[in-house]
Backbone as ProteinMPNN parsed JSONL, in Angstrom:
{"seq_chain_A": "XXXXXXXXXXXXXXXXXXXXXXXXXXXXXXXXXXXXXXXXXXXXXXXXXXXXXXXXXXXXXXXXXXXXXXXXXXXXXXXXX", "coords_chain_A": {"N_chain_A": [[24.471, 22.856, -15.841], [23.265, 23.372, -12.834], [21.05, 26.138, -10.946], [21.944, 28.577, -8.529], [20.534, 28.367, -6.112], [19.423, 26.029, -5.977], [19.616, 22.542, -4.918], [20.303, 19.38, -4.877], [17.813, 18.764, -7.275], [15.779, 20.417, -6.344], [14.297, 23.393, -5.07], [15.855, 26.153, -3.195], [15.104, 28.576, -3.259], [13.723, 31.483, -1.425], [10.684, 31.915, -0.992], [9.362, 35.43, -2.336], [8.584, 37.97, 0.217], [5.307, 39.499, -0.278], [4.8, 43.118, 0.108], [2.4, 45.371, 0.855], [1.175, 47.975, -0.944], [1.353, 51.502, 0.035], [-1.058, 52.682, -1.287], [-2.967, 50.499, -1.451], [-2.881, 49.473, 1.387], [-4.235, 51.709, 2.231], [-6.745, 51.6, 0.621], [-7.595, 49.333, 2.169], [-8.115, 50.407, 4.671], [-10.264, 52.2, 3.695], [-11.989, 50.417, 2.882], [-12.665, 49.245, 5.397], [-13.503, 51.616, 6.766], [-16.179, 52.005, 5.209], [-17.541, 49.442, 5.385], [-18.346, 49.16, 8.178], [-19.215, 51.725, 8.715], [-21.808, 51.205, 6.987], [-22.977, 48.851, 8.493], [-23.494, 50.02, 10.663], [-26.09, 51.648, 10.343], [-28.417, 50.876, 10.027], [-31.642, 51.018, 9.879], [-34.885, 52.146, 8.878], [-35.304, 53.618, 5.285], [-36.588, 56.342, 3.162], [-36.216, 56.406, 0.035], [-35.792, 58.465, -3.296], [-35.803, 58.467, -6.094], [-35.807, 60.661, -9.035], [-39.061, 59.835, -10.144], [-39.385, 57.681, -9.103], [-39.894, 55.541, -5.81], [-38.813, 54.413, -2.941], [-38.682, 52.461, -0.185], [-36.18, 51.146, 1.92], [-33.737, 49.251, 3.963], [-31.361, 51.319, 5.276], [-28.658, 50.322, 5.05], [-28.518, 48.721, 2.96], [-28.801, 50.269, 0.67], [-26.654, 52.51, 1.394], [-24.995, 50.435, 0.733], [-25.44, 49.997, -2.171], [-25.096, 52.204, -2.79], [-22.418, 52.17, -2.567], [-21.2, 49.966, -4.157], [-21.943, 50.979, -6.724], [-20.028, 53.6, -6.492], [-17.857, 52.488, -6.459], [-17.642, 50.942, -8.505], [-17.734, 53.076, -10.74], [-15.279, 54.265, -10.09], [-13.547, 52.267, -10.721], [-14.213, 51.858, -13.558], [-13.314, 54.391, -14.123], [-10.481, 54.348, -13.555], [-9.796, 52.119, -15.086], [-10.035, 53.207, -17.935], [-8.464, 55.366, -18.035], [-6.034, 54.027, -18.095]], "CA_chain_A": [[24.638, 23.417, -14.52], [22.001, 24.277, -12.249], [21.058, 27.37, -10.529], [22.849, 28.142, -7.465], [19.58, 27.805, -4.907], [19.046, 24.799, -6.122], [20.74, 21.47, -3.915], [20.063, 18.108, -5.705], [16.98, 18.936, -7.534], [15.26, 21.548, -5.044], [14.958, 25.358, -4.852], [15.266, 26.68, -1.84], [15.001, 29.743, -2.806], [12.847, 31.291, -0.554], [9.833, 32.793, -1.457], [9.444, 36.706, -1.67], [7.247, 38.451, 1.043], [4.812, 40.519, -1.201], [4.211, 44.25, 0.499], [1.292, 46.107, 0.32], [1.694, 49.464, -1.141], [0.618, 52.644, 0.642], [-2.424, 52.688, -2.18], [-3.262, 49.009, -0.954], [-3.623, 50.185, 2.831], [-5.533, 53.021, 2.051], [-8.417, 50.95, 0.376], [-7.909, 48.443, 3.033], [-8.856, 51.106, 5.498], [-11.584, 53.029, 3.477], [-12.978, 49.643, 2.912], [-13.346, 48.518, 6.605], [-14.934, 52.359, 7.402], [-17.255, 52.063, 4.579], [-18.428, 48.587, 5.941], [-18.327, 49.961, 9.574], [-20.294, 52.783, 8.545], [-22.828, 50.813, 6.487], [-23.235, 48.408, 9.667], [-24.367, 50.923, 11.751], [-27.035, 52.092, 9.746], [-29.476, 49.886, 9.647], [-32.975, 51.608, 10.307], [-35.733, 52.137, 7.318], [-35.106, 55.441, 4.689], [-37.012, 56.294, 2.52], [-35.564, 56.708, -1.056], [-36.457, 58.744, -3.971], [-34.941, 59.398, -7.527], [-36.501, 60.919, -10.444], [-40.485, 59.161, -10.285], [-39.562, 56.286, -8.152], [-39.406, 56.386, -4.577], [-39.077, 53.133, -2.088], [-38.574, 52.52, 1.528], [-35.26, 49.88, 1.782], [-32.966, 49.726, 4.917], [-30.243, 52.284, 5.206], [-27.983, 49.71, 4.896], [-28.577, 48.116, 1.748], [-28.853, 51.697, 0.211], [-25.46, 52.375, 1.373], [-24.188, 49.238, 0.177], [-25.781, 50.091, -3.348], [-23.843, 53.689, -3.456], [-20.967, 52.201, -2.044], [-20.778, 49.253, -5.137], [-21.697, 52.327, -7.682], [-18.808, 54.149, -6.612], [-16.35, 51.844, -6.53], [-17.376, 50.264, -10.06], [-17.57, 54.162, -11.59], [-13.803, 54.447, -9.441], [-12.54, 51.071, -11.402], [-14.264, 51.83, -14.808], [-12.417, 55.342, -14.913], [-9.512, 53.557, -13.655], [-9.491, 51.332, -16.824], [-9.87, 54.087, -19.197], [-7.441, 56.163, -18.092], [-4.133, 53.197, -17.975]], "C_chain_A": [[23.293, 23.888, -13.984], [22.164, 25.346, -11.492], [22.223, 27.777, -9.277], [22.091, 28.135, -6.134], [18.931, 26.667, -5.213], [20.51, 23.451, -5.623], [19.772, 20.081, -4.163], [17.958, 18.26, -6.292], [15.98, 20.114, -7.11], [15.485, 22.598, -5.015], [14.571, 25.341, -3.81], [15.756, 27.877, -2.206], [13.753, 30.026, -1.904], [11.725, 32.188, -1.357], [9.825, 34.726, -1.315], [8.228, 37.335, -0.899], [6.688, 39.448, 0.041], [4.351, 41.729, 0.16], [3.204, 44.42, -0.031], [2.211, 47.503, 0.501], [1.159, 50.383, -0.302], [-0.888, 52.533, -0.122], [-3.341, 51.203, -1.57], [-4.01, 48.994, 0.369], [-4.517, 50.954, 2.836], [-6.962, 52.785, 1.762], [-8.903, 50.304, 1.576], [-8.723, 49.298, 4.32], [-10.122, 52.17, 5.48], [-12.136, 51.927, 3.285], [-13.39, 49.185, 3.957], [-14.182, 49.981, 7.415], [-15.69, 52.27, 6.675], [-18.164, 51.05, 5.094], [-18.756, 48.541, 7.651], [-19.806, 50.889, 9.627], [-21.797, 52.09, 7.978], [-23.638, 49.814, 7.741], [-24.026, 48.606, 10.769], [-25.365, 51.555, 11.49], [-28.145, 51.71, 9.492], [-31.209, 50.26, 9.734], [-33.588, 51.98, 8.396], [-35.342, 53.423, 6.632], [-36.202, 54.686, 3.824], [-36.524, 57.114, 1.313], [-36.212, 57.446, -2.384], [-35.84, 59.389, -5.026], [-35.994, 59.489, -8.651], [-37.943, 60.618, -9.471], [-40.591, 58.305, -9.477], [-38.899, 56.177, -6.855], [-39.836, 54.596, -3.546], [-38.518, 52.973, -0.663], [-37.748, 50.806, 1.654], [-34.23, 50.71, 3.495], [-31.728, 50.415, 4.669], [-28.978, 51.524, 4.703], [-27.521, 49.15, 3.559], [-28.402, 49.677, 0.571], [-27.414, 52.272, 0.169], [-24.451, 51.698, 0.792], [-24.289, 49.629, -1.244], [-24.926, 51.309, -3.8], [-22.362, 53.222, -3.407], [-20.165, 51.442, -3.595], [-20.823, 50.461, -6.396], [-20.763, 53.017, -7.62], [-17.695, 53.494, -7.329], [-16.707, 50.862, -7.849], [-16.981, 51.293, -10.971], [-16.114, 54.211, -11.47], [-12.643, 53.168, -10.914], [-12.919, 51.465, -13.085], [-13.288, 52.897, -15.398], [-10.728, 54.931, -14.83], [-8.558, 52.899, -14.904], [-9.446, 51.848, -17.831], [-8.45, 54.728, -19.461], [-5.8, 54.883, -18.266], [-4.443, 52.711, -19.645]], "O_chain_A": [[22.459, 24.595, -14.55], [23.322, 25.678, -11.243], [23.305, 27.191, -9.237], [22.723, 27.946, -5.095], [17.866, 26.375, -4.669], [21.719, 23.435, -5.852], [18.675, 19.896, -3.637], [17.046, 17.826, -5.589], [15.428, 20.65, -8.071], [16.632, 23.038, -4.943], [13.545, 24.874, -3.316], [16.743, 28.334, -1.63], [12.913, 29.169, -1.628], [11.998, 33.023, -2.219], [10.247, 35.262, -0.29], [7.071, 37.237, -1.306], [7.479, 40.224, -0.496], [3.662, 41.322, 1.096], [2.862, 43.92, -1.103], [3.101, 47.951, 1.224], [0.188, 49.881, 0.264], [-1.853, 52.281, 0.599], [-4.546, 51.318, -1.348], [-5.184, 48.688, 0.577], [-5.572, 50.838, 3.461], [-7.973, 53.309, 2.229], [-10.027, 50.434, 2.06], [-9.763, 48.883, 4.831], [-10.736, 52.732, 6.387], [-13.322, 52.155, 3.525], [-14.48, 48.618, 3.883], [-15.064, 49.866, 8.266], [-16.694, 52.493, 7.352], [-19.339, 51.343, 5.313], [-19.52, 47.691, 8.107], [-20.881, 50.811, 10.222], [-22.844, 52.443, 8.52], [-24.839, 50.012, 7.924], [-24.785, 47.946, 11.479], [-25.773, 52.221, 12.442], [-28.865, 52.277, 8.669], [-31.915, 49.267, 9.558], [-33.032, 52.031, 7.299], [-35.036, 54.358, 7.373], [-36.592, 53.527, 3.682], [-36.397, 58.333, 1.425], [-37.329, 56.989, -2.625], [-35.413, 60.544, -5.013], [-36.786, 58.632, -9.043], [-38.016, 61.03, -8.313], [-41.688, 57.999, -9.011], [-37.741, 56.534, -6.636], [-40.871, 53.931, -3.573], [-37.702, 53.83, -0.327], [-38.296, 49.709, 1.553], [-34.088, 51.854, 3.926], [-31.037, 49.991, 3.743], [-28.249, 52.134, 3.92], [-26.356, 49.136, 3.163], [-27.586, 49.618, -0.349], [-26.924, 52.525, -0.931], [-23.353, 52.116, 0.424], [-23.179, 49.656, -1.774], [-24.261, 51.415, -4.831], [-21.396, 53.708, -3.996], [-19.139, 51.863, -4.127], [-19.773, 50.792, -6.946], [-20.324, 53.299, -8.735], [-16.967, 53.765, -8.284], [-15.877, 49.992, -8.11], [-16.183, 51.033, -11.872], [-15.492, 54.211, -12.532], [-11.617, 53.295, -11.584], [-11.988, 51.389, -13.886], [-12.648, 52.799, -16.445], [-9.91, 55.12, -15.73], [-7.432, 53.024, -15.385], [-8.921, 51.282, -18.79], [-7.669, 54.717, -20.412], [-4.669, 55.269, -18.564], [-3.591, 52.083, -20.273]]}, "name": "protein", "num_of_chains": 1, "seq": "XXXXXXXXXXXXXXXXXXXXXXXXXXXXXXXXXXXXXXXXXXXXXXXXXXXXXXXXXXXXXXXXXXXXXXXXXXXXXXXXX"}
């Protein structure tokens, strides 16, 4: 016997719509102000940690904290599950 959405060989079942979760949206919208924000930033800084100190656009600088976060965000992520 076959299933019962199946009609001579064929599922028609239908596919299921996947939601996004509330958690899902939430990135989706801190990720389009973070790249918003980084966008608009674009003019020279000048940077300086510890000994070493360099002059990169605001932008890229941003971009660099932004990937540091959000790898520190995913590594504790992975510890903790």
């Amino acid at each position: 016997m076959t299933g019962q959405n199946e009609v001579k060989g064929r599922n028609t079942a239908r596919p299921q719509k996947r939601r996004l979760t509330g958690q899902q949206i939430t990135a989706i919208i801190l990720a389009a102000v973070a790249v918003i924000f980084i966008a608009q930033n674009r003019e020279v800084a000048s940077i300086s940690l510890l000994f070493l100190s360099v002059s990169l656009p605001l932008w890229v600088t941003l971009a660099v904290a932004t990937a540091v976060g959000v790898a520190v965000g995913w590594l504790l992520h992975r510890r903790s599950v």
